[in-house]
C-alpha positions in Angstrom: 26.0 -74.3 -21.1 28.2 -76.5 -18.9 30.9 -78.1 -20.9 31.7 -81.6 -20.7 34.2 -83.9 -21.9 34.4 -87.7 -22.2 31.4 -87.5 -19.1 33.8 -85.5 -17.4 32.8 -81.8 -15.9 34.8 -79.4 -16.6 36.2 -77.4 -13.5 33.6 -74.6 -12.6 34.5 -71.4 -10.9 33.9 -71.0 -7.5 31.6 -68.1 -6.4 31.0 -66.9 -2.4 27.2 -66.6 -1.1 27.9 -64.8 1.9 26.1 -61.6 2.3 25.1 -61.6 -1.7 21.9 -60.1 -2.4 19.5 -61.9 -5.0 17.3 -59.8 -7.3 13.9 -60.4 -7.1 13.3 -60.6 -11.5 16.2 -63.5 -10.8 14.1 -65.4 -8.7 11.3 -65.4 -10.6 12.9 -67.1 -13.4 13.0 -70.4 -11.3 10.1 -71.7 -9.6 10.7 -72.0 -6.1 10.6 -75.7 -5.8 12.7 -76.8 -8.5 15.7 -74.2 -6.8 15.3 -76.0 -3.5 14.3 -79.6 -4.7 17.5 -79.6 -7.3 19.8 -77.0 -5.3 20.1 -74.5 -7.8 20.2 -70.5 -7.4 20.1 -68.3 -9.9 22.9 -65.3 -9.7 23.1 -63.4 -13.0 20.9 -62.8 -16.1 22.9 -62.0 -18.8 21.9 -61.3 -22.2 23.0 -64.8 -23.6 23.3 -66.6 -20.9 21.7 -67.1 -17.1 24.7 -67.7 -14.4 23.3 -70.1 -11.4 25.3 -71.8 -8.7 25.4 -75.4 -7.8 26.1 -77.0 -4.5 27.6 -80.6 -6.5 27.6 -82.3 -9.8 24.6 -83.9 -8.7 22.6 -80.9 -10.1 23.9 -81.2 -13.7 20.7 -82.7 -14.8 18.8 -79.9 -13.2 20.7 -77.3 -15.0 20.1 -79.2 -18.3 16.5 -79.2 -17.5 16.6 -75.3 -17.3 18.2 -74.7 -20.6 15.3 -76.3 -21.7 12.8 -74.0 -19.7 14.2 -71.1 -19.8 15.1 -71.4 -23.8 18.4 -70.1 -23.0 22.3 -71.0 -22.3 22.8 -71.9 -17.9 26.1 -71.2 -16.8 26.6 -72.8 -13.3 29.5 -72.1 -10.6 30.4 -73.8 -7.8 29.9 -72.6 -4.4 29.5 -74.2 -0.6 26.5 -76.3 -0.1 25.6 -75.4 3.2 25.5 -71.9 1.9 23.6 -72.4 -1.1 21.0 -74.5 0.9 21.0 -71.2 3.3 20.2 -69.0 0.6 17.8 -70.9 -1.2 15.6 -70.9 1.3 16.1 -67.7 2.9 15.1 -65.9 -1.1 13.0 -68.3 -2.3 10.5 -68.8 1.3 10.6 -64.7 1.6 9.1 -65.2 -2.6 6.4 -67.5 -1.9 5.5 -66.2 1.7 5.1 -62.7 0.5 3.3 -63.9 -2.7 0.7 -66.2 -1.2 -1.4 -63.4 0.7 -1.9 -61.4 -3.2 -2.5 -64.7 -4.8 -5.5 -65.4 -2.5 -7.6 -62.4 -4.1 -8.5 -63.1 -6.9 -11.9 -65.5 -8.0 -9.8 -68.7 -7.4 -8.5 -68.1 -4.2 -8.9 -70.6 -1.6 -12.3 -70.3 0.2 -13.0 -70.2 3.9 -13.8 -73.7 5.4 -16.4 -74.3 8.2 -17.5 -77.5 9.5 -19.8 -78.1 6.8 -17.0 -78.0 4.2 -17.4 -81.6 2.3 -14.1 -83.9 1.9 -13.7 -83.3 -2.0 -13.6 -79.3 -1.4 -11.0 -79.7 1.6 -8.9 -82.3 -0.4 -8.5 -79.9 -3.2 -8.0 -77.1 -1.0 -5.0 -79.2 0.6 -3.2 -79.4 -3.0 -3.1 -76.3 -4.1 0.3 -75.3 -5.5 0.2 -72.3 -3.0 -0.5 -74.4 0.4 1.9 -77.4 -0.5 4.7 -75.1 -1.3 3.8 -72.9 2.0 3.9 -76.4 4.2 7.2 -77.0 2.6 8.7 -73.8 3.0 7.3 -73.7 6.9 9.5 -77.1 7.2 12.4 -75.9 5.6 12.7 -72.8 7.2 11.9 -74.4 10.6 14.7 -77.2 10.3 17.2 -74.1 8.9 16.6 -72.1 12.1 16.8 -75.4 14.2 13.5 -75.0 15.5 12.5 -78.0 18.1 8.3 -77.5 17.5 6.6 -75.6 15.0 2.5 -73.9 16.2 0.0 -73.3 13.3 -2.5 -71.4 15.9 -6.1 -70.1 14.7 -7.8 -67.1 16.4 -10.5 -64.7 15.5 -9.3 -62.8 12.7 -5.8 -64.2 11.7 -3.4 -67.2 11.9 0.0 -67.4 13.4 3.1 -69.4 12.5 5.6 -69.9 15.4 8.6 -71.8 15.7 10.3 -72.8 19.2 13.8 -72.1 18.7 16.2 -73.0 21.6 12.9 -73.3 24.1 11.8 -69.8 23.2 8.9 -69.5 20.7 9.1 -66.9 17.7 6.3 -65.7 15.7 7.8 -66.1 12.2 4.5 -65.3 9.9 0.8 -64.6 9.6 -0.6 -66.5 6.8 -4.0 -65.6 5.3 -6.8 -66.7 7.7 -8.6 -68.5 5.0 -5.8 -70.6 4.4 -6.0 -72.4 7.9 -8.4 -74.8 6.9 -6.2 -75.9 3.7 -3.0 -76.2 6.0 -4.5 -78.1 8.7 -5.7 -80.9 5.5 -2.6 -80.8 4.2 -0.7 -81.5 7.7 -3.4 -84.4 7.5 -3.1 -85.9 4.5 0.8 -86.0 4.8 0.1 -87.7 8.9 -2.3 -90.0 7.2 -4.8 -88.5 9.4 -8.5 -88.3 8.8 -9.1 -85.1 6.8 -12.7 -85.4 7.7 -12.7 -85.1 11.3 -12.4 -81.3 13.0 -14.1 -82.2 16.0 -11.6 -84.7 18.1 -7.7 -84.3 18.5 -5.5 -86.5 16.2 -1.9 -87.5 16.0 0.4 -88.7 13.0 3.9 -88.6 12.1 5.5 -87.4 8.7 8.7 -88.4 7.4 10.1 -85.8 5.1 13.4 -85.1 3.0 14.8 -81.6 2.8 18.0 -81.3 0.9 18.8 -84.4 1.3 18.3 -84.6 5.0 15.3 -86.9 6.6 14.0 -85.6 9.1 10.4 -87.3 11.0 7.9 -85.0 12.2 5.6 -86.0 15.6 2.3 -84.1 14.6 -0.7 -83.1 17.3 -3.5 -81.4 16.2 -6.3 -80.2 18.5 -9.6 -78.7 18.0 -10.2 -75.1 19.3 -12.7 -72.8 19.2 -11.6 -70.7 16.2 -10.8 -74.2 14.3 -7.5 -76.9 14.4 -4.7 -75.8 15.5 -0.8 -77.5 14.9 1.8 -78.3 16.8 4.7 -79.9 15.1 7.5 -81.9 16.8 10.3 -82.1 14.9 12.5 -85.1 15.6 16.6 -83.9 14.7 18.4 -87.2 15.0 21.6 -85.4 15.0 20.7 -84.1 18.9 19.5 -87.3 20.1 23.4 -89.2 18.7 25.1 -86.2 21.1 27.7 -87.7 23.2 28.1 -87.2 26.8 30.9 -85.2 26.3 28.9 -82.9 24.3 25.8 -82.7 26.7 27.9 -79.6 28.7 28.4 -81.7 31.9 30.8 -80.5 33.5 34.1 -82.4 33.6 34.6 -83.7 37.5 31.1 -84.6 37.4 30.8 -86.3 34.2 33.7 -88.2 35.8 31.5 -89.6 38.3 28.2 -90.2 36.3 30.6 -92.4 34.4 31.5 -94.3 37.5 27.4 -94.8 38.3 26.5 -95.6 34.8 29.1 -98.3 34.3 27.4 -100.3 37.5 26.4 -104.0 36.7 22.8 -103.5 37.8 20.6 -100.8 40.0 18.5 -97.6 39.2 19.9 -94.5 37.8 17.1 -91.7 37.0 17.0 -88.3 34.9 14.9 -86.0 36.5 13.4 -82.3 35.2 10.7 -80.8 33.5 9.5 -81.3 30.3 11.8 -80.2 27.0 14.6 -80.2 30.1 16.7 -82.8 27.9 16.1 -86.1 29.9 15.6 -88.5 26.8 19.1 -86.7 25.3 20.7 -87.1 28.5 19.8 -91.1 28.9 20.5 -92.1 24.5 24.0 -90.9 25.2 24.1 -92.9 28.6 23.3 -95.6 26.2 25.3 -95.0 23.8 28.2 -94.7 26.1 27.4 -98.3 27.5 26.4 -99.8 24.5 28.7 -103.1 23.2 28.4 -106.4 21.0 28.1 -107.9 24.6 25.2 -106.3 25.9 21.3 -106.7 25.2 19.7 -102.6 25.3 16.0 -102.7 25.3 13.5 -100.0 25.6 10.3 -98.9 26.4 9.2 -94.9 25.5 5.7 -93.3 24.7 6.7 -92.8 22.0 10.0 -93.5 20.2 10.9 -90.7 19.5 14.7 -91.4 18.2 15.5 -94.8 16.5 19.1 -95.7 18.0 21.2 -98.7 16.1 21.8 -101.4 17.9 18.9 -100.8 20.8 15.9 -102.4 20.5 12.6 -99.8 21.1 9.2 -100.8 22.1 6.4 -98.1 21.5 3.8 -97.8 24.5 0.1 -98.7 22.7 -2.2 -97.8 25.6 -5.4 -98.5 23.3 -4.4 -101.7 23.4 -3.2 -102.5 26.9 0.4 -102.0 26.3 1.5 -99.4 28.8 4.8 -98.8 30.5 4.1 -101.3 33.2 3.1 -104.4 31.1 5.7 -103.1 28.6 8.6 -103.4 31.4 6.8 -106.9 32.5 7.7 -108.6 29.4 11.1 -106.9 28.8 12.3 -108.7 31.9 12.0 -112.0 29.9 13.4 -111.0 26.9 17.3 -111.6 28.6 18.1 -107.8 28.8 21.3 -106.4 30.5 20.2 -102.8 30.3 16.5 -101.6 30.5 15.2 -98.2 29.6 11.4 -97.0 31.0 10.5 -93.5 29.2 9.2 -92.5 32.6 8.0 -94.1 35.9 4.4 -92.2 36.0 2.7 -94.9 39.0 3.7 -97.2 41.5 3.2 -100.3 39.1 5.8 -99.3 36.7 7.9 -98.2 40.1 7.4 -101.7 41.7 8.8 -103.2 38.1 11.6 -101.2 37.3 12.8 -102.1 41.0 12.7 -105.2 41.2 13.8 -105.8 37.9 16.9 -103.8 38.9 17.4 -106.1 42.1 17.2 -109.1 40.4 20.6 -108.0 38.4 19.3 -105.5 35.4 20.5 -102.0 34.9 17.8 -99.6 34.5 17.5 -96.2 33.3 14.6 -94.2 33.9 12.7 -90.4 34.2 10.9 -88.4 36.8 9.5 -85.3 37.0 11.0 -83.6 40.2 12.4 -80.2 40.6 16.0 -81.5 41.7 18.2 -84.7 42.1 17.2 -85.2 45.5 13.4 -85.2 45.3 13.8 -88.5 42.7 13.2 -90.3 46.2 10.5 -88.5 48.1 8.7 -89.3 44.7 9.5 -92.5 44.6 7.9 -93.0 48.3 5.0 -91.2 47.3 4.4 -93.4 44.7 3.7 -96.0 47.4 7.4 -97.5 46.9 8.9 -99.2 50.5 12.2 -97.2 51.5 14.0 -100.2 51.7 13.1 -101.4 48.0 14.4 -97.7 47.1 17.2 -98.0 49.2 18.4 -100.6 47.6 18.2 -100.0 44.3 18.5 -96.5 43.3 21.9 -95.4 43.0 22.5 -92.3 41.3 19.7 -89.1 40.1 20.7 -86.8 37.5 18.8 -83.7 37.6 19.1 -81.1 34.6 17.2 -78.0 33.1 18.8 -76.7 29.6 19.7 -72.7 28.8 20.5 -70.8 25.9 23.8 -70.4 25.4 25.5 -66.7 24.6 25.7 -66.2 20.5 29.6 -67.1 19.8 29.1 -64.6 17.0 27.6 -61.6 18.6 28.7 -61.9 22.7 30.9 -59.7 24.4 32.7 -58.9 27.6 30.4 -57.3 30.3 30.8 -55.6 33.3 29.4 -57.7 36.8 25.8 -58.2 37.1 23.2 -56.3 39.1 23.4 -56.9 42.8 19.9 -58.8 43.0 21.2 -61.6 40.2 24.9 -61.2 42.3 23.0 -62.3 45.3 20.6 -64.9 43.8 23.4 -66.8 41.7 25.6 -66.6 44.9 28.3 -64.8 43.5 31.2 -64.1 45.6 33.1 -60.6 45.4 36.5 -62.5 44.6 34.2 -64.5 41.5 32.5 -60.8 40.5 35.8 -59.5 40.2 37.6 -62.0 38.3 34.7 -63.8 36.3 34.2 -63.6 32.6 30.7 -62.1 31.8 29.4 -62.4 28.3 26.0 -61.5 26.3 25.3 -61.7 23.3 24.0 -58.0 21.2 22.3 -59.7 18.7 22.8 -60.7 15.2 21.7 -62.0 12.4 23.0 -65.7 12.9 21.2 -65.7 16.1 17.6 -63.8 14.8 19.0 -60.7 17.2 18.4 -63.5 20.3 21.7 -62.7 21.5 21.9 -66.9 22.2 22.8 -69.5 19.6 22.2 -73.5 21.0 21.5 -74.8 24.0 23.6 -76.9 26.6 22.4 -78.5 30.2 23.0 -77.6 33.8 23.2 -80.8 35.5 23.3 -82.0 39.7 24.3 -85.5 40.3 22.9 -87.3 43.3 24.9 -90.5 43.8 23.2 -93.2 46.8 26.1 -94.2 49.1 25.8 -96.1 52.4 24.7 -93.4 54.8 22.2 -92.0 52.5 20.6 -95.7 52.5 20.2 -95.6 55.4 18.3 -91.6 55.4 16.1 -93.0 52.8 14.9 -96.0 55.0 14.5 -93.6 57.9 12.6 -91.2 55.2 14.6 -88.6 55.6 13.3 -85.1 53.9 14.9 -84.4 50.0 16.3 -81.2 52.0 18.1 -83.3 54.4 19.4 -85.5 51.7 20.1 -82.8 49.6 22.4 -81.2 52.9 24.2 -84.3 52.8 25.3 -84.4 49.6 27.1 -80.8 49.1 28.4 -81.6 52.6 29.8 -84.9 51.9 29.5 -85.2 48.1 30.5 -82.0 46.9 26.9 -81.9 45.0 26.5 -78.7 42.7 23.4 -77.8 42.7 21.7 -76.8 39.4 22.3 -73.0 40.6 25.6 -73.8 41.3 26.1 -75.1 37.6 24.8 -72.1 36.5 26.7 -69.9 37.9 30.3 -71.5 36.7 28.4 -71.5 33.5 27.8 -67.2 34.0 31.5 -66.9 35.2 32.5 -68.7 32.2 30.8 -66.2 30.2 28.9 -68.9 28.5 25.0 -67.6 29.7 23.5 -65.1 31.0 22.2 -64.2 35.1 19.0 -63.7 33.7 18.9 -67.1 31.9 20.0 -69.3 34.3 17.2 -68.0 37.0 15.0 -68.3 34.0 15.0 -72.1 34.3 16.7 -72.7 37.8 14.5 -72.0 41.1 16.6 -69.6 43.4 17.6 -71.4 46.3 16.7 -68.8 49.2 12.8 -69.6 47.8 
C-alpha cells in the first residue's frame, strides 16, 4: 500500500529499468492496457504484497485501482519515465502480439471477411478486445522506434506489419491473416472512414494520445487484389519544430542560406525527392523568419504540421481549391511571406512569380535531382527566362541519410577503392579522415544507424547567372559556375565531409546521392 500523509506521498524508492527482465506470470497480473494507459509495471510478486513501478504521482489512483483488482497490497517505486514508458511497451506488445495468433483458434475467433461480409459483422469484428489492443500496440511500438510510416500489407496467405524507420522499412510482425479484414475496419472507424466500402481508395486522419503524447496519423488505404491494404503516416511534430541549426547544414553554408532567406521579397526553392526533408527544411526557414511584424501564410496539400503563429490553407481539389487558386487569393490577404507546398504546373509557376515580383517572399518545392535543375524546370514549365531571372534567388537541394549509431559506431579503416573513387576522396583525406560504422545494437534494431540528418547544396542567383538563365544556359553550365565562382558543394561533396567526419557511411551516402561521373 502506498502511504500517505496529510495528501502528502511519502518518498518512494527509486528502482533502475535498464536491462531488467520482466517475468511473464508478472505480466499477466495486469492487463496490458491498464499498464500502458496508467504507466504502471509490475516488478515483484511477493507473497503479501505486489511491487510495481510508477513513472509520477499521477499514477496513484491507478495503483489504488489495483489493490482493488488484484485483492492484494501494491507497493509502487519510482523510476525514470522515459524508461518505464520503454518497457511497458516493449513486455506488454511482445504479451499481446504473441497471444493474439492462439486466441484466434478457438470457436470465437475472428472469422475471415470477403466482400460480402455485412457492416454489423465487420463493425464487431473492429472492436474486439484483441484487434483494438493490436492497433494500439502497432501505434505505440511504431512512435517508440520513431517510425515515419507504418504498412498493414495483404497477400495470399499472410499479412505483414512494417514500419519505415529512418527511410528504411522493417518487417516487425505477421499477424493472423484473418485478422486483416478486422484491422483495416478498425483503422476506418478511428479515420471516420466508410467501413463499408473495399472497393475504392480512402483517406482519414486519426488523432491519438500515447503516454501522454498526441500524435496525428495521415491514413491511405488502397484496395488490392488480396484485400485493403494500410499505409500510415505518422505526423511527429517534434521533427517538423527542428531548427535550422539542427537540420545538419553545414556551418559556412547555413551562413549563407541565412543571408538568402532574410531577403525582402524573391523565390527561394527546396528541391529533392520525396521523404528528402523539403517541408522540414522550409518550417524551420519559417520559423527562423517568423516575427510579431510579419504576416506567414500558407498553402500545402495537405497540412501536414500545424505551426503557431502561420496561418495554413489545406488544398481541396474536389472543390476547385488547388495550389494555383489557393496562391491567387493569398496575394490579397496582405502577406509578407508566402509558402506554396510545391509548384507542380506553370499556373502555380506564373503566381508564385509574380507574386514574388510584386514585393512577397516566397518559399516553394520542386522535384529536381540538384539545386541547379530548379531552373531548367522552371523553363519547362513554360516560365519566360527573364520572369525566372528575376525572381529566383537561391535553390536548396537536399536528400537525407542515416546517421552512424552513436551507441554502437566505431573507428574504421579507409573505404574500398570503388567508394574512394566515387565519393572523391583524396589520398591526404583517406589518410587523415575519421571513418565510422556502426556494428549494430540493440538501440539501433542492429541497423548500425540511429536518426537521420540532410546533405544539402545551395544554389544562390547572382548577376552573371541572370544573365545564363535568360540566355538558357544548360543546369550543367550553371552548376560549373557555381563551384567555380560560388564555392557550391555539391550534395556528393556534403557527403563526403559527412564520411570524413565519421558521421555516415560510403555506402549510404551513394545510397541517396547520384555519383557525379554518371
Amino acid at each position: 500500500m502506498i502511504q500517505t500523509s496529510n495528501g502528502v506521498a511519502s518518498p518512494f524508492t527509486a528502482v533502475n529499468l535498464e536491462g531488467r527482465k520482466i517475468e511473464d506470470a508478472l505480466i499477466d497480473l495486469i492487463p496490458g492496457e491498464f499498464a500502458i494507459k496508467n504507466q504502471v509495471l509490475p516488478l515483484t510478486n511477493e507473497p503479501n504484497k505486489l511491487i510495481v513501478a510508477i513513472g509520477s504521482l499521477d499514477a496513484i489512483p491507478a495503483i489504488q485501482d489495483l489493490e482493488v483488482l488484484l485483492q492484494k497490497p501494491v507497493e509502487a517505486m519510482m523510476a525514470d519515465p522515459a524508461q518505464l514508458k520503454d518497457k511497458i511497451e516493449e513486455v506488454f506488445l511482445e504479451k499481446i502480439l504473441s497471444g493474439i495468433s492462439g486466441a484466434q483458434d478457438n470457436e470465437s475467433a475472428i472469422v475471415d471477411a470477403d466482400e460480402n461480409t455485412d457492416l454489423a459483422d465487420l463493425t464487431k469484428m473492429a472492436g474486439e478486445t484483441a484487434v483494438v489492443q493490436m492497433i494500439n500496440l502497432i501505434f505505440a511500438q511504431a512512435v517508440r522506434d520513431g517510425a515515419s510510416d507504418i504498412h498493414i500489407e495483404a497477400y495470399e496467405k499472410e499479412v505483414k506489419i512494417r514500419f519505415r524507420v529512418d527511410g528504411m522499412l522493417h518487417e516487425m510482425m505477421r499477424p493472423p491473416k484473418r485478422m486483416h479484414a478486422a484491422l483495416i475496419s478498425r483503422l476506418k472507424i478511428l479515420g471516420e472512414m466508410n467501413i463499408a466500402e473495399r472497393r475504392l481508395p480512402q483517406d482519414g486522419r486519426i488523432k491519438i494520445n500515447i503516454a501522454g503524447r498526441q500524435v496525428d496519423v495521415r491514413v491511405s488505404i488502397l484496395p488490392t487484389v488480396f484485400g485493403e491494404r494500410a499505409v500510415m503516416r505518422i505526423l511527429d511534430k517534434g521533427t517538423a519544430m527542428l531548427g535550422l541549426e539542427e537540420l545538419g547544414v553545414a556551418p559556412d553554408v547555413l551562413a549563407r542560406y541565412r543571408k538568402v532567406i532574410s531577403q525582402p521579397y524573391g523565390i527561394i526553392l527546396a528541391t529533392g525527392p520525396t521523404g528528402a526533408g523539403k517541408s522540414t527544411t522550409l518550417y524551420a526557414s519559417l520559423q527562423e523568419i517568423w516575427s510579431p511584424t510579419t504576416n506567414i501564410i500558407t498553402v500545402e496539400d495537405p497540412v501536414e504540421y500545424q505551426v503557431a503563429g502561420i496561418s495554413q490553407m489545406q488544398v481541396r481539389a474536389n472543390i476547385g481549391l488547388t495550389f494555383a487558386s489557393g496562391l491567387r487569393s493569398i496575394v490579397r490577404q496582405d502577406p509578407d511571406v508566402i509558402m506554396v507546398g510545391e509548384i507542380r504546373d506553370h499556373e502555380t509557376a506564373d503566381i508564385a512569380i509574380h507574386a514574388s515580383l510584386t514585393g512577397h517572399l516566397v518559399f516553394s518545392t520542386l522535384h529536381t535531382n540538384d539545386a541547379a535543375g530548379a531552373v531548367t524546370r522552371l523553363l519547362d514549365m513554360g516560365v519566360e527566362p527573364f520572369l525566372v531571372s528575376s525572381s529566383l534567388i537561391g535553390v536548396i537541394a537536399q536528400r537525407l541519410v542515416r546517421r552512424n549509431c552513436p551507441f554502437c559506431s566505431v573507428l574504421v579503416g579507409p573505404p574500398s577503392v570503388e567508394f574512394i573513387e566515387a565519393l572523391g576522396i583524396t589520398p591526404e583525406e583517406a589518410a587523415s579522415g575519421q571513418f565510422k560504422e556502426g556494428k549494430g545494437c540493440p538501440k539501433c534494431n542492429n541497423t548500425g544507424f540511429k536518426g537521420r540528418q540532410g546533405l544539402y547544396e545551395l544554389f544562390v542567383v547572382d548577376e552573371p547567372l541572370k544573365k545564363m538563365i535568360v540566355d538558357r544556359r544548360s543546369s550543367n553550365e550553371l552548376k560549373l559556375y557555381a563551384i567555380k565562382n560560388q564555392g557550391l558543394k555539391s550534395l556528393l561533396s556534403d557527403g563526403k565531409l559527412n564520411v570524413l567526419n565519421g558521421k555516415t557511411t560510403p555506402k549510404e551516402i551513394l545510397r541517396v546521392v547520384q555519383r557525379e561521373e554518371l
